[in-house]
N, C-alpha and C positions, 0 to 999 in steps of 0.2 A: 756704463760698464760693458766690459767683454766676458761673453761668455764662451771660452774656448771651444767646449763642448761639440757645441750646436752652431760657433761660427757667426753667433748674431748678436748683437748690442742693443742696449735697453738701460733707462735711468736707472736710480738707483729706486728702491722699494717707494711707496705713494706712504705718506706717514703723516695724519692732522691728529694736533697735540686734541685731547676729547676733554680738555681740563679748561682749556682756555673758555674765557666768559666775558671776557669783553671787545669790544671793537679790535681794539690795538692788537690783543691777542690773538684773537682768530685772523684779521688778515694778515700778521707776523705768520700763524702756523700754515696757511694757505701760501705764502710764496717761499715758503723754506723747500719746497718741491720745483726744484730744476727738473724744465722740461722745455732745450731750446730746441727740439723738431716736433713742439703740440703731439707726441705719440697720445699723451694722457688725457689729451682734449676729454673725449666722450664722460671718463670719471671721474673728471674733475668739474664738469660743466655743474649740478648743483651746488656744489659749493660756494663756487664762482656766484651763482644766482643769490646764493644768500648771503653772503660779502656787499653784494650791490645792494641785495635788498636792506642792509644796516644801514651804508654808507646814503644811500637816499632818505633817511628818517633825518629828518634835521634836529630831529627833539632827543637824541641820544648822541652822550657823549662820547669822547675816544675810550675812557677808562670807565666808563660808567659798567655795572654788571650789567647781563643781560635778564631779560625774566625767564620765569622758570618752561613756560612755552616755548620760548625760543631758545635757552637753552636745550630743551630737549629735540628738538630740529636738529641744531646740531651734531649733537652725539650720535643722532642714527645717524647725519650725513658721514661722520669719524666712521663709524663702525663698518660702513661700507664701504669706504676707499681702504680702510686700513684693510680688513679682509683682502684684497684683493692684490694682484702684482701688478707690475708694470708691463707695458705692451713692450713688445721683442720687435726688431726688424732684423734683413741681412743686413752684414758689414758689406758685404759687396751686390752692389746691383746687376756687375759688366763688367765688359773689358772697360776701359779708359778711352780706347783706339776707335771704340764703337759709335753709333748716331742713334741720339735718340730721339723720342718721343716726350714732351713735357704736356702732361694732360692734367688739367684743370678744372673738377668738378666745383662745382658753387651751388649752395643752399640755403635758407633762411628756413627761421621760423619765429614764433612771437617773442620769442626770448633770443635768439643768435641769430648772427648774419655769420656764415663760415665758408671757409673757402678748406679742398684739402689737394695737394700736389703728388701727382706719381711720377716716375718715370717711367718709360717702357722703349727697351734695347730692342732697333726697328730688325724686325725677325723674330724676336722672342714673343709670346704669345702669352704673356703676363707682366703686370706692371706693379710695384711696390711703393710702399708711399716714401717722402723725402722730407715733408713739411705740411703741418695743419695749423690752420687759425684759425680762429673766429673771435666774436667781439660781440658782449651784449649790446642788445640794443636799447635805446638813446630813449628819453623819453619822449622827444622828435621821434624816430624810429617805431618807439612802440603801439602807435596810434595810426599808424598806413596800412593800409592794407597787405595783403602779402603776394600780390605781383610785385608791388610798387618795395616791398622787402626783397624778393629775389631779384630783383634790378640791381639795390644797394650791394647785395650778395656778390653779383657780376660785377661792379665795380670793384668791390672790395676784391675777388679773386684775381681779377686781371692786373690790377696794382701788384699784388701780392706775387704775381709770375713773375712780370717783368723786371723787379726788384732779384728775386731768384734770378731768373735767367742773365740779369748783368753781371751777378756775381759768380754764375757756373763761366760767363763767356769771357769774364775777364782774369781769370785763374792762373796761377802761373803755370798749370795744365792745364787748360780750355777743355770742358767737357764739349762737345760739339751737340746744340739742338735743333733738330732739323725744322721740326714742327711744333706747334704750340696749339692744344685744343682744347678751346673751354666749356666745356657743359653745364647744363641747366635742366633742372626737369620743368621748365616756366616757360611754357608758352607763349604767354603773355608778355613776356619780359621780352625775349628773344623777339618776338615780334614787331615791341618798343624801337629796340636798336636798328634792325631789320631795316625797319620803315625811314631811319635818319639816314644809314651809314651805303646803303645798297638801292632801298627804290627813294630817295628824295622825294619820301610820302610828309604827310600833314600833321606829323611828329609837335611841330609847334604849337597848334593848339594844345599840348598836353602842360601840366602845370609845372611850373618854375626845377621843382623839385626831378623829376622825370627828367627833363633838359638838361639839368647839370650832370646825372650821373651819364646817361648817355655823349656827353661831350666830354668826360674824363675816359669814359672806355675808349672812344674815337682818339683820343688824344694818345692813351698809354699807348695804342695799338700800333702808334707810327714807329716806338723802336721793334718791334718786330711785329708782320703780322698775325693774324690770330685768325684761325678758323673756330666757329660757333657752330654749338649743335644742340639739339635735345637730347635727353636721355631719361629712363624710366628710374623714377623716385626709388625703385629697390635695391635699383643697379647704381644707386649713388653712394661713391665713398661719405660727401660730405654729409651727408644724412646724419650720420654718425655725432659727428660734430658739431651740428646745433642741436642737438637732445641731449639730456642727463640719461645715462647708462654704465648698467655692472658690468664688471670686467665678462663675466657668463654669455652676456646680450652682446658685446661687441666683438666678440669671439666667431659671433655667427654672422657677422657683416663682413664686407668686403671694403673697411677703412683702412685697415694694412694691405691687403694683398689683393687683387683685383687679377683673376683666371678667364682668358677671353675679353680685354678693352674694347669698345666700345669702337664699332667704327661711324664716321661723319653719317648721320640718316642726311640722305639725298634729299627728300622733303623740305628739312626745317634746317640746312646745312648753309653759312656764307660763311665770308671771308671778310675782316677789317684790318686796315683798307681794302677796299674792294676794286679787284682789277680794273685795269684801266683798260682791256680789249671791250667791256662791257660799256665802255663810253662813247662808244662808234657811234651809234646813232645822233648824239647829242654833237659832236665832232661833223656830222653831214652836216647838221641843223646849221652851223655857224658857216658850214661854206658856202651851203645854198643862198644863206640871206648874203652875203656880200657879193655875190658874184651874178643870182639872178634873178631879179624884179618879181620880190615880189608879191607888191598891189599895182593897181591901174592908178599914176598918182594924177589922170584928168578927173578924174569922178571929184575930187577935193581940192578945197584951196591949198596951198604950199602950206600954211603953217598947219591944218592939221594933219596933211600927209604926216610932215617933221614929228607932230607928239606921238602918230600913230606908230610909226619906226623906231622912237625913243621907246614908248612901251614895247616894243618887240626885242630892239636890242638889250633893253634890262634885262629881260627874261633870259635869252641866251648869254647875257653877262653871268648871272648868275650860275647859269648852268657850269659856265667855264671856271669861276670862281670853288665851286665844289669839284670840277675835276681836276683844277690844275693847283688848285690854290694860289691863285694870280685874282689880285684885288686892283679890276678898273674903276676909277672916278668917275662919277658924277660927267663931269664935266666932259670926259673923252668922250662919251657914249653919246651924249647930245649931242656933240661935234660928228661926230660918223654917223646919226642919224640925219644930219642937214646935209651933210656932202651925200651921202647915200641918193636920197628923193632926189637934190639937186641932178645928181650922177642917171638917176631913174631919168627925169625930165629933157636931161640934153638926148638922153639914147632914144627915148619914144620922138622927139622933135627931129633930129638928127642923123641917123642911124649909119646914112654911108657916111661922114665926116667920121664919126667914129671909128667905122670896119676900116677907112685911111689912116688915121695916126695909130690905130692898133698895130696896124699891119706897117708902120712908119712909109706909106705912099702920099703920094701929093697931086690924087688925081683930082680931087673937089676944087674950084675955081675958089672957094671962099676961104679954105685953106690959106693956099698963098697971099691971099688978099689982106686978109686980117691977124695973119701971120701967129695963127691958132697951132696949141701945142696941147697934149693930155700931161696932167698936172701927174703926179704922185698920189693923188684923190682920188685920182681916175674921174675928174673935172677936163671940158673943155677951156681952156684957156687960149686969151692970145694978149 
C-alpha cells in the first residue's frame, strides 16, 4: 500500500486468524500475510518458529486440534502481531540516474540464518532497506555451532545479492551498482573465507561442511565481486531478523533505515575474488623456476633431480591454477620437470655452446660438427 501522506509504502496490516487450531489452519493464517520485500521479518519470526515447530512433530496431524498449551502459544503469538502495524519504507530511495551502494549484512542465530539488503545513493550518508530474508534452520543447521551458522548466513546472503543484483542489472532501467558489501559481525567466519579466497591458507583441513559454503561464496562472487567486512553486532540490520521481535523493539534498530553505513574496517576488510596485482609474487615464483637453475642437479642422480622438480613444479602449478584458473595435467608437468633438469644439466656441462645458439653464433667447433640446434625446450639438440 501507498501511503500518500508520508510518501512511503508498506504491506497491508500483519493479521493471524487467533481462532485457527489446527496445523492446516494456522499455516493457511500465517501465509495469508503478503510480505514480498521481508519488511515483516522481525514479527513474524516467532510465528514462523512455531509453524516449524508443528510441522516437525510427526505425531500430529494436518487437521488434528491442537492442545490446549499450545493453543495457548499461539493466541499470545496473534495478539502480538495483531496489535502491531506493518513496517513503512520510502517509495523512493534516489534518483534512478544515481550509483549505488548494495550492502549486505548477514547474521545467524540458533533459530535463523538471515540475510538483510540496503541500498545507499553513493553521496548520500544513509541507506534504506530493499529486501530481508532469512530461513529457519535445518535440523542439520541446528546442531553447528554458530561461527559455522554465520558462514551458512554469508552464504546464504551473498546468493541472496547476487540474485538481487541481476535482476536490478538486467532491468529494462538498469539500476547501476557500483559496489557490493557484505558484513558480518563473525570473525571467525570471515576469517574461514579469508584463509581460502586471499592467503591460500589450510582452509582444507576444515570439515566437509565449511568447504562447501566457502566454495559457493567463491563461486557467487565471480558475477560480481564482493568486498567482506566486519561490523559490530549493534550496528547490524540483520540482527533484526534472525530474532522474534515487537513492532516497539524494531523500531529502535536500524533494520529499515541505517544513519551513517558502515565503512570497509581496514583490518578485517578483503575482496572476492581477490585482485590479481596481489598475485605478483607467486607470478616471479613461476619465472624464476623456468628460466634459472634452481638446484645443483650434480649432487643427484637424474631421476631424483626429475621427481625433485616434479614436486616443485606441482606446487607452482597449483599456485597458477588458483590465480589463473587454468588446470595443468599431470602429465605436462612431469614433461617440463624432465626437460627442465635435462635443460639444468646441458647449461652446467656446456655453458658456451649455449651463450652460442642463444645468441644464434657459430663460434664452438662442436656446433658445426654435430650440427646442434636449441630445441623449443630450450634442450641441446642436433
Amino acid at each position: 500500500m501507498w501511503n500518500v501522506d508520508n510518501d512511503k509504502i508498506a504491506n497491508e496490516s500483519l493479521h493471524l486468524d487467533i481462532n485457527a487450531n489446527t496445523k492446516r489452519t494456522i499455516l493457511s493464517s500465517l501465509q495469508r500475510n503478503f510480505d514480498p520485500f521481508g519488511l515483516n521479518l522481525p514479527l513474524l519470526n516467532r510465528a514462523k518458529l512455531f509453524v516449524h515447530g508443528l510441522q516437525c512433530d510427526k505425531t500430529l496431524e494436518w487437521d488434528t486440534r491442537l492442545s490446549t498449551d499450545k493453543l495457548k502459544v499461539w493466541h499470545n503469538i496473534c495478539k502480538q502481531v495483531n496489535k502491531g502495524s506493518s513496517l513503512e519504507l520510502p517509495r523512493s530511495l534516489g534518483s534512478r540516474n544515481s550509483n549505488y551502494n548494495m550492502l549486505i549484512f548477514c547474521d545467524a542465530s540458533k533459530e535463523y540464518i538471515s540475510c538483510v539488503i540496503h541500498l545507499q545513493e553513493i553521496g548520500v550518508n544513509e541507506s534504506n532497506i530493499v529486501l530481508a530474508r532469512n530461513s529457519v534452520t535445518t535440523k542439520n543447521l541446528s546442531c553447528k555451532s554458530i561461527p559455522i551458522l554465520e558462514l551458512a548466513a554469508l552464504e546464504f546472503g551473498v546468493h541472496t545479492a547476487v540474485d538481487l543484483y541481476q535482476s536490478l542489472n538486467n532491468a529494462v532501467r538498469p539500476i547501476i551498482i557500483s559496489n557490493l558489501n557484505v558484513y558480518s559481525d563473525s570473525l571467525v567466519a570471515l576469517s574461514w573465507l579469508k584463509s581460502r579466497a586471499v592467503e591460500f591458507g589450510k582452509i582444507d583441513r576444515k570439515n566437509v561442511f565449511i568447504n562447501n559454503k566457502i566454495n559457493k561464496i567463491i563461486e557467487s562472487c565471480k558475477v560480481k565481486s564482493m568486498n567482506f567486512s566486519h561490523i559490530n553486532g549493534k550496528n547490524n540490520p540483520a540482527d533484526s531478523a534472525s530474532r522474534c521481535m515487537s513492532r516497539a523493539v524494531v523500531d529502535k534498530t536500524c533494520f529499515v533505515k541505517l544513519i551513517n553505513p558502515p565503512c570497509n574496517d581496514a583490518e578485517h576488510s578483503f575482496t572476492v575474488p581477490h585482485h590479481k596485482a596481489n598475485y605478483k609474487c607467486f607470478k616471479s615464483i613461476v619465472c624464476n623456476v623456468e628460466t634459472v637453475p634452481i638446484m645443483d642437479v650434480n649432487k643427484f642422480s637424474f631421476k631424483k633431480s626429475v621427481r625433485i622438480m616434479h614436486y616443485v613444479l606441482k606446487f607452482v602449478s597449483n599456485l597458477k591454477n588458483k590465480c589463473k584458473k587454468v588446470v595443468v595435467s599431470e602429465e605436462i608437468v612431469y614433461s617440463r620437470s624432465y626437460n627442465l633438469v635435462l635443460s639444468y644439466a646441458q647449461l652446467n656441462s656446456y655453458p658456451q655452446i649455449f651463450k652460442d645458439l642463444q645468441n644464434k653464433e657459430f663460434k664452438h667447433p662442436l656446433i658445426s660438427q654435430l650440427n646442434l640446434f636449441l630445441s623449443d625446450d630450450g634442450l641441446i639438440k642436433s
